[in-house]
Residue frames as qw, qx, qy, qz and C-alpha x, y, z in Angstrom:
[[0.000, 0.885, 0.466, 0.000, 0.00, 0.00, 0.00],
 [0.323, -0.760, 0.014, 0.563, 2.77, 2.18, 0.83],
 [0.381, -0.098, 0.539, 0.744, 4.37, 1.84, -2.63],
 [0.218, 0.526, 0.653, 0.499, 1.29, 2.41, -4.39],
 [0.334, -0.828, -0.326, 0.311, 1.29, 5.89, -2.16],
 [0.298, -0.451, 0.414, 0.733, 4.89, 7.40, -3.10],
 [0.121, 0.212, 0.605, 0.758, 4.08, 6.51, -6.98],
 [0.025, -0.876, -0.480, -0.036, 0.40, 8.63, -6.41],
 [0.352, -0.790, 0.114, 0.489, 3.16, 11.16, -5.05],
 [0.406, -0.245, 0.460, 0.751, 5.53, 11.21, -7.48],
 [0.347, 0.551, 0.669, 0.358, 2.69, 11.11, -10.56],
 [0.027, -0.936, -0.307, 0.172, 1.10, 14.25, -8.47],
 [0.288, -0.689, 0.271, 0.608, 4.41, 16.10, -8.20],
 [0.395, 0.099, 0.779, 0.477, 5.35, 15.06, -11.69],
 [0.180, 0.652, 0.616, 0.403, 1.92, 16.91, -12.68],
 [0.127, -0.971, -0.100, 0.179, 1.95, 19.97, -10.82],
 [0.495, -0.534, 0.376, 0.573, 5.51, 20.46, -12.07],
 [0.311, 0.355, 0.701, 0.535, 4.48, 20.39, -15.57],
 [0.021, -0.942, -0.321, -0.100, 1.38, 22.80, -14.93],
 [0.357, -0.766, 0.121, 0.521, 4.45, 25.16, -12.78],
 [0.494, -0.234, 0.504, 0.668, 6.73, 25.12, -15.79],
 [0.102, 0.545, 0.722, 0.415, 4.18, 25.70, -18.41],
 [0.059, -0.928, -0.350, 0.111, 3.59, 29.04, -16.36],
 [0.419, -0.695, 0.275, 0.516, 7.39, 30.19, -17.01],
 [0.371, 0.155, 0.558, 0.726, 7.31, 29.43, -20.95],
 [0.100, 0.292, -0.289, -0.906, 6.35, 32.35, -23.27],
 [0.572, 0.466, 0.628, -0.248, 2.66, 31.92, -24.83],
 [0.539, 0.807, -0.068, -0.231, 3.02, 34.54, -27.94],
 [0.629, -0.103, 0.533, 0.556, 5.54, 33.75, -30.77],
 [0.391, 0.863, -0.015, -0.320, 6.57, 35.52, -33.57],
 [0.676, -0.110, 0.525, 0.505, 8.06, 34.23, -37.10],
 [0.314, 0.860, -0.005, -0.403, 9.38, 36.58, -39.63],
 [0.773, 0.198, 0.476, 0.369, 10.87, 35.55, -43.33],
 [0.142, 0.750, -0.093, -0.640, 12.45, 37.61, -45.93],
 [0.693, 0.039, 0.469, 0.546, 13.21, 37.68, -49.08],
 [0.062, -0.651, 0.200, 0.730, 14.44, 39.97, -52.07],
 [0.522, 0.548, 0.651, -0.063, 12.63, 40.06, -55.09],
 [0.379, -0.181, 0.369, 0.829, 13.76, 41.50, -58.60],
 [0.159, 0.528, 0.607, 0.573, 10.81, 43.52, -59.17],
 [0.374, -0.384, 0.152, -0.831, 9.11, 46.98, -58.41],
 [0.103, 0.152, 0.793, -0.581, 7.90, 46.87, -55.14],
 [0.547, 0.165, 0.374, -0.731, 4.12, 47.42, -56.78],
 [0.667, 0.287, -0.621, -0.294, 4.22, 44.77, -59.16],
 [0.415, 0.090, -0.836, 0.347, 4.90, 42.50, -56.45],
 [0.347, 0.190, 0.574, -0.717, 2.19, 43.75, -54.23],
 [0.499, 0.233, -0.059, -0.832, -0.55, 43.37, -56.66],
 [0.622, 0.171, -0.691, -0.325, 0.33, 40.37, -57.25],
 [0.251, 0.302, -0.784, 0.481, 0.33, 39.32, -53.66],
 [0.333, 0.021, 0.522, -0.785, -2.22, 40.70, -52.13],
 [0.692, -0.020, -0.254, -0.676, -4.68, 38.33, -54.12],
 [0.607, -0.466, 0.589, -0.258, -5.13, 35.70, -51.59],
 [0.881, 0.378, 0.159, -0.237, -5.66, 33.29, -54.71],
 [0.438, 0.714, -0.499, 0.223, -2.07, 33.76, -56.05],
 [0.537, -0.595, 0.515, -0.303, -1.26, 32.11, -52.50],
 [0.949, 0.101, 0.273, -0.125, -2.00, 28.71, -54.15],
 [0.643, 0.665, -0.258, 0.281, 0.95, 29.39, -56.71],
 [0.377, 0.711, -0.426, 0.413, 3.35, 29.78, -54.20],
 [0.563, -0.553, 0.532, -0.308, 2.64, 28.92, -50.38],
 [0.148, 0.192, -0.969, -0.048, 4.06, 25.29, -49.61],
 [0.324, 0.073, 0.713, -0.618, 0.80, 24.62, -47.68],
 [0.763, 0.448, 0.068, -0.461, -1.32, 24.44, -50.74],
 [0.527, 0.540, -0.597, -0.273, 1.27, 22.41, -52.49],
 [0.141, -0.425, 0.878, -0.168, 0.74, 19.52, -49.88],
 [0.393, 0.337, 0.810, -0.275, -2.60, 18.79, -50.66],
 [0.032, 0.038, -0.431, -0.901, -3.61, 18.99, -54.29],
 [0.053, -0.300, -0.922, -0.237, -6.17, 17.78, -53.90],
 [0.026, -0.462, -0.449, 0.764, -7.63, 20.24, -50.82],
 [0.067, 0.795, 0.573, 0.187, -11.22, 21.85, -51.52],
 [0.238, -0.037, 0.039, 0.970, -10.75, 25.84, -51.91],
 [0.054, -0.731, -0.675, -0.086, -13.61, 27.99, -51.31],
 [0.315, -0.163, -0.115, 0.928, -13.59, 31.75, -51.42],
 [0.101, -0.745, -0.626, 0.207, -15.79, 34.73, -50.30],
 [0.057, -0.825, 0.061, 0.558, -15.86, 38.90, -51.22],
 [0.469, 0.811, -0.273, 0.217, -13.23, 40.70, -54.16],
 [0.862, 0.093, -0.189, 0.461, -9.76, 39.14, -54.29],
 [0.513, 0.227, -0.080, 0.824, -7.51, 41.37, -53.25],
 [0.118, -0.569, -0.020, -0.813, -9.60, 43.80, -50.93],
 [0.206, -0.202, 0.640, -0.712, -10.55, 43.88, -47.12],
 [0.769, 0.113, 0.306, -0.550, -13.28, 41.29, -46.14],
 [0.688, 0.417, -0.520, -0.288, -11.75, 38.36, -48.50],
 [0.656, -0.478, 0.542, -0.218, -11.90, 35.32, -47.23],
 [0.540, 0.455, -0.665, -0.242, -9.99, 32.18, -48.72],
 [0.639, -0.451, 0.511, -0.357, -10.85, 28.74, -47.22],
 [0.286, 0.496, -0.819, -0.013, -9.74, 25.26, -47.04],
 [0.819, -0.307, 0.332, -0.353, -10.37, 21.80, -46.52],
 [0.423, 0.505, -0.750, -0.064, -7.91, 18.89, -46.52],
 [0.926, -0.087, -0.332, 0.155, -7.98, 14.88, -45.79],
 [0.790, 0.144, -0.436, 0.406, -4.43, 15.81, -44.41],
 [0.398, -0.849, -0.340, 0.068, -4.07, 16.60, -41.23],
 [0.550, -0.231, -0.052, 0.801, -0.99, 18.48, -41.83],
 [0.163, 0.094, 0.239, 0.952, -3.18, 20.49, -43.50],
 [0.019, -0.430, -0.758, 0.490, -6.62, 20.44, -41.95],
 [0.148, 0.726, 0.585, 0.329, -9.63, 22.91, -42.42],
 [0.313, -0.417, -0.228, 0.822, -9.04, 26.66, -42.34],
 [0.356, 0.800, 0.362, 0.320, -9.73, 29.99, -43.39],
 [0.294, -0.371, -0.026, 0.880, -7.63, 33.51, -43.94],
 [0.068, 0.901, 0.416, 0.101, -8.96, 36.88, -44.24],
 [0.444, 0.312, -0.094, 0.835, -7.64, 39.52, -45.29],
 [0.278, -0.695, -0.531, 0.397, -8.17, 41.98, -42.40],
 [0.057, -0.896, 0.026, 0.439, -6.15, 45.18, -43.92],
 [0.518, 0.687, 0.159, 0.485, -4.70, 46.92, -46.74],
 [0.127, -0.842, 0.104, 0.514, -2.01, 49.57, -46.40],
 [0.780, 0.619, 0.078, -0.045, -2.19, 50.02, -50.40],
 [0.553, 0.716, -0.339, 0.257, 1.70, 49.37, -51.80],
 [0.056, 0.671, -0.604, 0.427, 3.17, 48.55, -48.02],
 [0.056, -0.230, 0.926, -0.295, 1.23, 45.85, -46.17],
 [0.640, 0.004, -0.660, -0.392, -0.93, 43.20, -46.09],
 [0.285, -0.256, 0.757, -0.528, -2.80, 42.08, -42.70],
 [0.541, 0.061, -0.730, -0.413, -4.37, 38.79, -42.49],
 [0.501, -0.215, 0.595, -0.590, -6.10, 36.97, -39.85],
 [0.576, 0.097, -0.629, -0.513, -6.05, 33.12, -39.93],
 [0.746, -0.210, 0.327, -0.541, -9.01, 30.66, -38.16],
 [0.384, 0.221, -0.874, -0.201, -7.96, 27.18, -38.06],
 [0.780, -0.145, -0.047, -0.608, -10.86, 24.81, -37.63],
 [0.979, 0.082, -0.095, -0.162, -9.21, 21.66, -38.03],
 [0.655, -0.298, -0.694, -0.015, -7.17, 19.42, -36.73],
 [0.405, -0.484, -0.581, 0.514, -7.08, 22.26, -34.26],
 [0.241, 0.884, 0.289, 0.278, -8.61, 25.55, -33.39],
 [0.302, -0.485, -0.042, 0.820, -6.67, 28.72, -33.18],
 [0.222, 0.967, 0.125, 0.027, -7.01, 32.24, -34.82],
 [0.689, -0.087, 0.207, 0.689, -3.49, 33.69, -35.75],
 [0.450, 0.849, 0.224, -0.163, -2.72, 36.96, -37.41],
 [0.683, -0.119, 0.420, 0.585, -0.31, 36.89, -39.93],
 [0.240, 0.925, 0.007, -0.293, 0.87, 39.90, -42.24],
 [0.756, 0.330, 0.255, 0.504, 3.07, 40.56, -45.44],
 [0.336, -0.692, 0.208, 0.605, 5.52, 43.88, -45.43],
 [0.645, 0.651, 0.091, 0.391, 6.62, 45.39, -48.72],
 [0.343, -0.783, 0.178, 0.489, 9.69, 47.61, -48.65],
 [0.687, 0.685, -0.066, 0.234, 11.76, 48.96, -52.00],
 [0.613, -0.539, 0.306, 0.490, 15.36, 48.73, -51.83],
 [0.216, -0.233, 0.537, 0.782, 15.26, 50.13, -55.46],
 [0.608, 0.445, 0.050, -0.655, 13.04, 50.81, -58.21],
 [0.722, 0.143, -0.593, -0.327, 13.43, 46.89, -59.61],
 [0.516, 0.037, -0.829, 0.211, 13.92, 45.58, -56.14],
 [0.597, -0.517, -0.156, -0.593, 11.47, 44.75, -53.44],
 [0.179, 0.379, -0.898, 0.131, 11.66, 43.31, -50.26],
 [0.601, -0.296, -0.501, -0.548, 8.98, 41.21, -49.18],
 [0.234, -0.434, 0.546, -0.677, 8.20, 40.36, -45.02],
 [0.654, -0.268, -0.561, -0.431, 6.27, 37.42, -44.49],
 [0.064, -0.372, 0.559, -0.738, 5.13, 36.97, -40.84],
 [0.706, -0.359, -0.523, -0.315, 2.95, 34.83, -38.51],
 [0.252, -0.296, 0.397, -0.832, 2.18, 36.06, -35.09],
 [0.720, -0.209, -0.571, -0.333, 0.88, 33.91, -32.71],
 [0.343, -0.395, 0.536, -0.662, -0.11, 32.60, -29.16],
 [0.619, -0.302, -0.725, -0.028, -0.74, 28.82, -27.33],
 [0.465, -0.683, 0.176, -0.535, -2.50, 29.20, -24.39],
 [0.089, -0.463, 0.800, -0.371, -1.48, 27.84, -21.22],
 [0.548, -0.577, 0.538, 0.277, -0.62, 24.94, -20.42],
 [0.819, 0.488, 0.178, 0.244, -0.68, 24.06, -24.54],
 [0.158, -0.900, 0.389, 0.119, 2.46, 26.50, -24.00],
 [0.728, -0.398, 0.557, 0.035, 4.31, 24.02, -22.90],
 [0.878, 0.375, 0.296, 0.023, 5.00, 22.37, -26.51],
 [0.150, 0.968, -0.189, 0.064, 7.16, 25.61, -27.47],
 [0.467, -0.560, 0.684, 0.005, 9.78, 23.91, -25.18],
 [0.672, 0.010, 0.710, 0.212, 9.59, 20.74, -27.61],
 [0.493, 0.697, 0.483, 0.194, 8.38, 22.35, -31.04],
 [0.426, -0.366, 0.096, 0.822, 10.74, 24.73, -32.88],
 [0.422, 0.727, 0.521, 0.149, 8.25, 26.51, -34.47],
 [0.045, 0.784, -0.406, -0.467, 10.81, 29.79, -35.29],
 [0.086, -0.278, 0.829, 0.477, 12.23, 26.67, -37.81],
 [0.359, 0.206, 0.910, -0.020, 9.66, 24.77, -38.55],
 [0.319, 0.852, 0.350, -0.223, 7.08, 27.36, -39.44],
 [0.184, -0.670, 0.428, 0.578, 10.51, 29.65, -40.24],
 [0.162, 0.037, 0.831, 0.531, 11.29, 27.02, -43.54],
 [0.196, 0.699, 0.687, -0.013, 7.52, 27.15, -44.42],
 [0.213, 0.916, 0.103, -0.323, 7.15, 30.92, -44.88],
 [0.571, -0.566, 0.500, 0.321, 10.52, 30.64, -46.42],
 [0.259, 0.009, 0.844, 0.470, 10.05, 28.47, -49.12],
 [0.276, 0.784, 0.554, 0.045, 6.59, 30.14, -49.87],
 [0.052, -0.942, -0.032, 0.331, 8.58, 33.17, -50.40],
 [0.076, -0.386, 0.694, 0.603, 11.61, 31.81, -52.54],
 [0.366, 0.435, 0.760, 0.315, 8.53, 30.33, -54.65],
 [0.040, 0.895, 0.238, -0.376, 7.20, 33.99, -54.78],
 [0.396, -0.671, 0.434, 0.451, 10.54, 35.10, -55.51],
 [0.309, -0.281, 0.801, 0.428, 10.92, 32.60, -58.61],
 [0.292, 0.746, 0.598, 0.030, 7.02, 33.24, -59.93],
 [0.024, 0.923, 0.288, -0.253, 7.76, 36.54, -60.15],
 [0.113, -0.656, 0.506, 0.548, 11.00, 36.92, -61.44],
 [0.599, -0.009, 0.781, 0.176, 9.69, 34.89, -64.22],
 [0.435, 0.673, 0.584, -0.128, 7.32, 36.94, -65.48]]
C-alpha cells in the first residue's frame, strides 16, 4: 500500500511540475521571413495581395492537391476570405482573411484554423523597396498557445519549422515573379 502511495506522489508532483513550468514558458511567438525580389515593389504587391495567387506559391497548398478551396468577397480587398479543406491533417480545415490593406506597403491577415485544431493567428506581409526593380517582401505569422498548450514551445521549434515554411513560400514567390 505504501508503494502504491509514493508513486500517487511522485505522478502528483510530476503533474503539478508540468502545470508550474508551463507558467514560465512564453505563450506569444513571432516568425518573420524575408526575401528579395527582382521587381518593383508594386508589381509585387498586386500580385500578392490576391489571396488566390497564395495557391501558386505557399508550400501549404502544395501539400494537398487535392484540398477543396472555397472563397468569399473581391480578391484582393478587405473582407476576402480564402478557405480550405484537406484529408491531411498536416493540413486540416481553415480559413484567412484579409483583415487590412495599407495600399503598396502591407498586407494584414487573420487566420481561423478549424481543423485538426482551433486557433485564430494573425499573420501579415511587409513590402519595402530597396530600389526601383527591387522589393523586399516580409512574411510573418504572429501567434499565441494558451497555457498549459504552452508548454510544446519547449519541444516544437516553431521559429524553424514554421521559419522554412514561410521561407520556401517566399523563394517560390521570388521565382514566380522573377519569371514573369
Amino acid at each position: 500500500m505504501k508503494v502504491i502511495k509514493y508513486i500517487a506522489i511522485v505522478v502528483l508532483l510530476i503533474v503539478v511540475a508540468v502545470f508550474v513550468i508551463a507558467g514560465f514558458v512564453p505563450s506569444e511567438f513571432l516568425v518573420i521571413r524575408e526575401v528579395k525580389i527582382n521587381k518593383p515593389k508594386a508589381e509585387v504587391f498586386e500580385y500578392t495581395k490576391l489571396l488566390k495567387n497564395q495557391e501558386n506559391f505557399s508550400v501549404w497548398s502544395k501539400i494537398d492537391l487535392n484540398m477543396k478551396h472555397d472563397f468569399k468577397g473581391v480578391d484582393g480587398s478587405v473582407g476576402f476570405v480564402s478557405a480550405w479543406e484537406s484529408e491531411n491533417p498536416d493540413v486540416g480545415k481553415g480559413e484567412q482573411e484579409i483583415i487590412a490593406i495599407d495600399e503598396g506597403d502591407r498586407i494584414d491577415y487573420e487566420l481561423r484554423f478549424i481543423e485538426p485544431f482551433e486557433s485564430t493567428s494573425p499573420a501579415y506581409m511587409i513590402f519595402s523597396s530597396i530600389d526601383s526593380s527591387t522589393t523586399s517582401v516580409q512574411w510573418a505569422f504572429d501567434g499565441e498557445m494558451s497555457y498549459p498548450t504552452n508548454l510544446m514551445l519547449l519541444f516544437v521549434d516553431l521559429e524553424e519549422e514554421l521559419g522554412n515554411d514561410l521561407q520556401n513560400g517566399l523563394n517560390n514567390l521570388k521565382e514566380i515573379l522573377e519569371k514573369q
